[in-house]
PAZAPA-4460 file (N, C-alpha, C; in steps of 0.05 Angstrom, whole numbers, plus 32768, in hexadecimal, padded with zeros to 4 digits):
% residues 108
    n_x    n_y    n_z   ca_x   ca_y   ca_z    c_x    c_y    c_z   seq   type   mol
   7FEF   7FE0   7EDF   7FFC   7FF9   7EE9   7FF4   7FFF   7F06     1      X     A
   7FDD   7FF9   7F0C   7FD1   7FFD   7F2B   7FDE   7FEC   7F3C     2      X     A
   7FE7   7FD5   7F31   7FF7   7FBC   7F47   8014   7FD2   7F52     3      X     A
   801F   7FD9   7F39   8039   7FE1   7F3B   8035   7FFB   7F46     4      X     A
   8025   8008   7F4B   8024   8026   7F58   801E   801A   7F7B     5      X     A
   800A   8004   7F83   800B   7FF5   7F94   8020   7FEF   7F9E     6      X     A
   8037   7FE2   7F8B   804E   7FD7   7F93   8060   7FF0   7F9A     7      X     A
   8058   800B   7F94   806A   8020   7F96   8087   801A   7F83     8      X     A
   8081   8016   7F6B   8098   800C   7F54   8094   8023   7F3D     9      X     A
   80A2   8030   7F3D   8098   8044   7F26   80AD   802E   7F09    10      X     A
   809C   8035   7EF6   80A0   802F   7EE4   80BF   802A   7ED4    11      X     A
   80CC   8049   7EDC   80E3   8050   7ED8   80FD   802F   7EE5    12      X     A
   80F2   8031   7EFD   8104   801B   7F0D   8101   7FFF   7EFC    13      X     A
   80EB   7FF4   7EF8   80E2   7FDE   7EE0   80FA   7FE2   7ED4    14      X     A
   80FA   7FFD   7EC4   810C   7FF7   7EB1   811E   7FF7   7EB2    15      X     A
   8130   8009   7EC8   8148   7FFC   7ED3   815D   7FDE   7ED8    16      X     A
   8142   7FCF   7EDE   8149   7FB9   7EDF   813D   7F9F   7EC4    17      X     A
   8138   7FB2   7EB5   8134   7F9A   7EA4   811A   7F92   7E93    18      X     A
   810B   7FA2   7EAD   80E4   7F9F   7EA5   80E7   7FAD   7E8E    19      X     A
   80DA   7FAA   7E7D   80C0   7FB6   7E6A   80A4   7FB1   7E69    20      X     A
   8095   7FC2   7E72   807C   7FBB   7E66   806B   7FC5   7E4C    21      X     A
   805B   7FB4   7E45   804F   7FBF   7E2B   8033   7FB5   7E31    22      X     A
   8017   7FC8   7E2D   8000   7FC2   7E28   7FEE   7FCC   7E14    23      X     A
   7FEC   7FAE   7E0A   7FE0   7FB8   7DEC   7FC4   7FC2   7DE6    24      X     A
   7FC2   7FCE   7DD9   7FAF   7FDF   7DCC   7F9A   7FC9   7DBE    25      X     A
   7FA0   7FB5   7DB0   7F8F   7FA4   7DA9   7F99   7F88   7DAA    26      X     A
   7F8A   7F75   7DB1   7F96   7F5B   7DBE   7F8D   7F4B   7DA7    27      X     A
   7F86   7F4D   7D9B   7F85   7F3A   7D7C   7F7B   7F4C   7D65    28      X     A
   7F8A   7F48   7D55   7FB0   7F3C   7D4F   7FC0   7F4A   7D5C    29      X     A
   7FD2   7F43   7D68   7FE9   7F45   7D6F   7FFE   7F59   7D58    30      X     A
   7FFF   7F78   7D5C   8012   7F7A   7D46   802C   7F77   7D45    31      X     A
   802C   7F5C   7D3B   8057   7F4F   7D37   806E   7F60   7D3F    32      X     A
   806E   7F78   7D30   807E   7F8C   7D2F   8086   7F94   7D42    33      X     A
   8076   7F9E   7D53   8075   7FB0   7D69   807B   7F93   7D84    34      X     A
   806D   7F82   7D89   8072   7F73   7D9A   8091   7F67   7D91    35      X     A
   809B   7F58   7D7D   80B2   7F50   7D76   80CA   7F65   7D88    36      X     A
   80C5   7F81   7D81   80D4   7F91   7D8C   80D9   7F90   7DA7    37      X     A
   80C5   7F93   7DB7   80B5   7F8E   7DD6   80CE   7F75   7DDF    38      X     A
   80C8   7F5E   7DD3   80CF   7F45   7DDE   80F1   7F48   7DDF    39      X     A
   80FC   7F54   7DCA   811A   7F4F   7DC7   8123   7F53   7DDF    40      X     A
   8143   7F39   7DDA   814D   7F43   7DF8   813D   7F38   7E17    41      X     A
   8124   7F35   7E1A   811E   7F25   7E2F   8118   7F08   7E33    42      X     A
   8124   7EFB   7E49   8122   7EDB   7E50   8108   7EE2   7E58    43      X     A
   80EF   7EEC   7E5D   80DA   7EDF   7E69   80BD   7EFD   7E62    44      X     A
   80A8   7EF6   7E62   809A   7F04   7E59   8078   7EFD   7E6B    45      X     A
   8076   7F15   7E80   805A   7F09   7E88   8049   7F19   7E85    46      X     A
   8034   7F06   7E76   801E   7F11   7E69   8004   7F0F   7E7C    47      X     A
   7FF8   7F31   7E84   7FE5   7F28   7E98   7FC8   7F32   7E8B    48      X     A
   7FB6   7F1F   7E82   7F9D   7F28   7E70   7F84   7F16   7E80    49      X     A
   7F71   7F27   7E7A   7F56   7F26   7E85   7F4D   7F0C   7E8E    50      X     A
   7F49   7F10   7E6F   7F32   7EEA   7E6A   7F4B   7ED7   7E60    51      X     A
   7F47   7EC9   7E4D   7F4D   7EAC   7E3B   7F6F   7EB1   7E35    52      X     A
   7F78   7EA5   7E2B   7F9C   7EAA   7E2A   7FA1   7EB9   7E10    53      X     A
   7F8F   7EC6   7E05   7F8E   7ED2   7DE8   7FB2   7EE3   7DE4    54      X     A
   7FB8   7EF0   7DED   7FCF   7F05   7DED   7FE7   7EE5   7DF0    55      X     A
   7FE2   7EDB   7E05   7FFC   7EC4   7E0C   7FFF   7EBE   7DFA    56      X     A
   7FEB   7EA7   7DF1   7FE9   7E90   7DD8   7FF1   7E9E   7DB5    57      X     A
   7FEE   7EB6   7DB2   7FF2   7EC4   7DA0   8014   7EC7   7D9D    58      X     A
   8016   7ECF   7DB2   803E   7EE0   7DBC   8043   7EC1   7DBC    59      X     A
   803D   7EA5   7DC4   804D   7E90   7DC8   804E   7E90   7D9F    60      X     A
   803A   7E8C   7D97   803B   7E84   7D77   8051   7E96   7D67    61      X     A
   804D   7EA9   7D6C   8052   7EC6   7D5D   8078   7EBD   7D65    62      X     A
   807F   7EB6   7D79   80A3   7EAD   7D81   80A2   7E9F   7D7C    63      X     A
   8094   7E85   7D85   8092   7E67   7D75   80B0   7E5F   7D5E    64      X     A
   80B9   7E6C   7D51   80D1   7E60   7D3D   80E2   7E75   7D3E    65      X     A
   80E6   7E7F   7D58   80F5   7E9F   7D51   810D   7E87   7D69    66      X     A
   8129   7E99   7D5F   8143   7E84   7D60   814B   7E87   7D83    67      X     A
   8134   7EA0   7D8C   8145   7EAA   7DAB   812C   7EB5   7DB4    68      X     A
   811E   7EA7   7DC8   8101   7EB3   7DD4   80FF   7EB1   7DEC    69      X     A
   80EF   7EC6   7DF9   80E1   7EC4   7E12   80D6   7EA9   7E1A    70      X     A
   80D6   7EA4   7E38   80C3   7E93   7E41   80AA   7EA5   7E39    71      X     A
   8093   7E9B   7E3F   8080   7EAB   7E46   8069   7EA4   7E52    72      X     A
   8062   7EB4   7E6A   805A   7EA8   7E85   803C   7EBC   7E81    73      X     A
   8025   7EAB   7E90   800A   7EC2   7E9D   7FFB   7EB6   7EA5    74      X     A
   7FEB   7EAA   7E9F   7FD7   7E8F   7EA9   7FE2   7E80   7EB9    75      X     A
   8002   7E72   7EB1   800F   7E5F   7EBE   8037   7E6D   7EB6    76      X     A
   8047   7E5B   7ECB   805B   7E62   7ECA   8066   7E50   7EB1    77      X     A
   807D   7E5A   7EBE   808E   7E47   7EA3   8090   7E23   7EAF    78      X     A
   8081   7E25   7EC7   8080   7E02   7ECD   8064   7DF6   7ED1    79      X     A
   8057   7E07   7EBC   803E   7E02   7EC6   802B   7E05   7ECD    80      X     A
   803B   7E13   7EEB   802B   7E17   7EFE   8010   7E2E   7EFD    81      X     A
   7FF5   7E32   7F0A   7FE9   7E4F   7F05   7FF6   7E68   7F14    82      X     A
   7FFA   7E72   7F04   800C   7E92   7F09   7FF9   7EAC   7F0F    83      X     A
   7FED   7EB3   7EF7   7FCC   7ECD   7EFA   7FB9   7EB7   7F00    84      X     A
   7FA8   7ECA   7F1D   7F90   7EBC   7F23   7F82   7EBB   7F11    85      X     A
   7F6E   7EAB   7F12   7F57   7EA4   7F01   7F46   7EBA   7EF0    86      X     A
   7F3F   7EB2   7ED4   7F33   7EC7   7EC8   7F20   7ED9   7ED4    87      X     A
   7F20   7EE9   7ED1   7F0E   7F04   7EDB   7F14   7F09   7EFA    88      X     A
   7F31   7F00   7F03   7F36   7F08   7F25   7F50   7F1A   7F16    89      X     A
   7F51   7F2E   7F09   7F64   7F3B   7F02   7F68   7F51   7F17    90      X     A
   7F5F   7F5E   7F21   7F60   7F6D   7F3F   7F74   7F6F   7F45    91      X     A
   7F7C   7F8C   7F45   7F99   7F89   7F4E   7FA3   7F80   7F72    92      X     A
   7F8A   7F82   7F7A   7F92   7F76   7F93   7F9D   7F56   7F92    93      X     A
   7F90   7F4E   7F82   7F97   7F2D   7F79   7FAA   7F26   7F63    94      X     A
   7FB6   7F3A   7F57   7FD1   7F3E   7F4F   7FE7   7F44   7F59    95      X     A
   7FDE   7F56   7F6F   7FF9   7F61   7F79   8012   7F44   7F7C    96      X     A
   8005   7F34   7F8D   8016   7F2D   7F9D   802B   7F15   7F81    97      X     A
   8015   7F10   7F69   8022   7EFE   7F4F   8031   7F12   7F4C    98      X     A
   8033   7F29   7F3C   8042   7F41   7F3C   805E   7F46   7F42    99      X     A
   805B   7F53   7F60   806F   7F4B   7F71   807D   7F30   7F6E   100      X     A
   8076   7F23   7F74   8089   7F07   7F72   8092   7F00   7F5F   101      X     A
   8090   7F09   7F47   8099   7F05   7F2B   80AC   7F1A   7F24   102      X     A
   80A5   7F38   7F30   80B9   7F43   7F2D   80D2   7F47   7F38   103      X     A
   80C8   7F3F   7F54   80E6   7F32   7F67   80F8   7F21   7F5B   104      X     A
   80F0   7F0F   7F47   8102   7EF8   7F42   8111   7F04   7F21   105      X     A
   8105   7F18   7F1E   8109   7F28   7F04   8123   7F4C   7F03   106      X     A
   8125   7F4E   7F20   8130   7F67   7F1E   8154   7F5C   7F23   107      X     A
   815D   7F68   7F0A   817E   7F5A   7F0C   8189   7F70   7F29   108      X     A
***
């Protein structure tokens, strides 16, 4: 939320174009329900967490056999590549700019 107040993006505009965000309350387990809901409807989903890929690896399983799913991007993109700096550089100064550039390619 500090990146995007940085970015001068109020939340509202996100949603205008498409964004949703959701941050969970507890990162294991994952409650199905509520995330299933979250996900509908979007091609891509970036997950930005602290340490280890716990939240990713969970949301990739949890869609895993579902007939219409998100990419889902945070550590690395959808080619791979590293996307969020390295664990424990979560700083929104060292987000902004992943942030931004993700949401640029994201606002219809």
């Amino acid at each position: 939320m500090e990146v995007l107040r940085r970015l001068d993006i109020p939340v509202e505009t996100l949603s205008e174009h498409g964004v949703r965000i959701y941050k969970l309350g507890l990162t294991y387990p994952i409650e199905p329900t509520r995330m299933n809901e979250f996900v509908q409807g979007l091609r891509e989903v970036l997950v930005i967490e602290e340490k280890g890929p716990v939240v990713g690896e969970q949301l990739r399983s949890m869609l895993y056999n579902a007939r219409v799913r998100p990419v889902i991007v945070g550590k690395r993109d959808a080619q791979g590549r590293a996307l969020v700096p390295a664990l424990g550089e979560l700083r929104p100064s060292r987000l902004i700019e992943t942030v931004a550039d993700w949401l640029a390619g994201h606002f219809k």
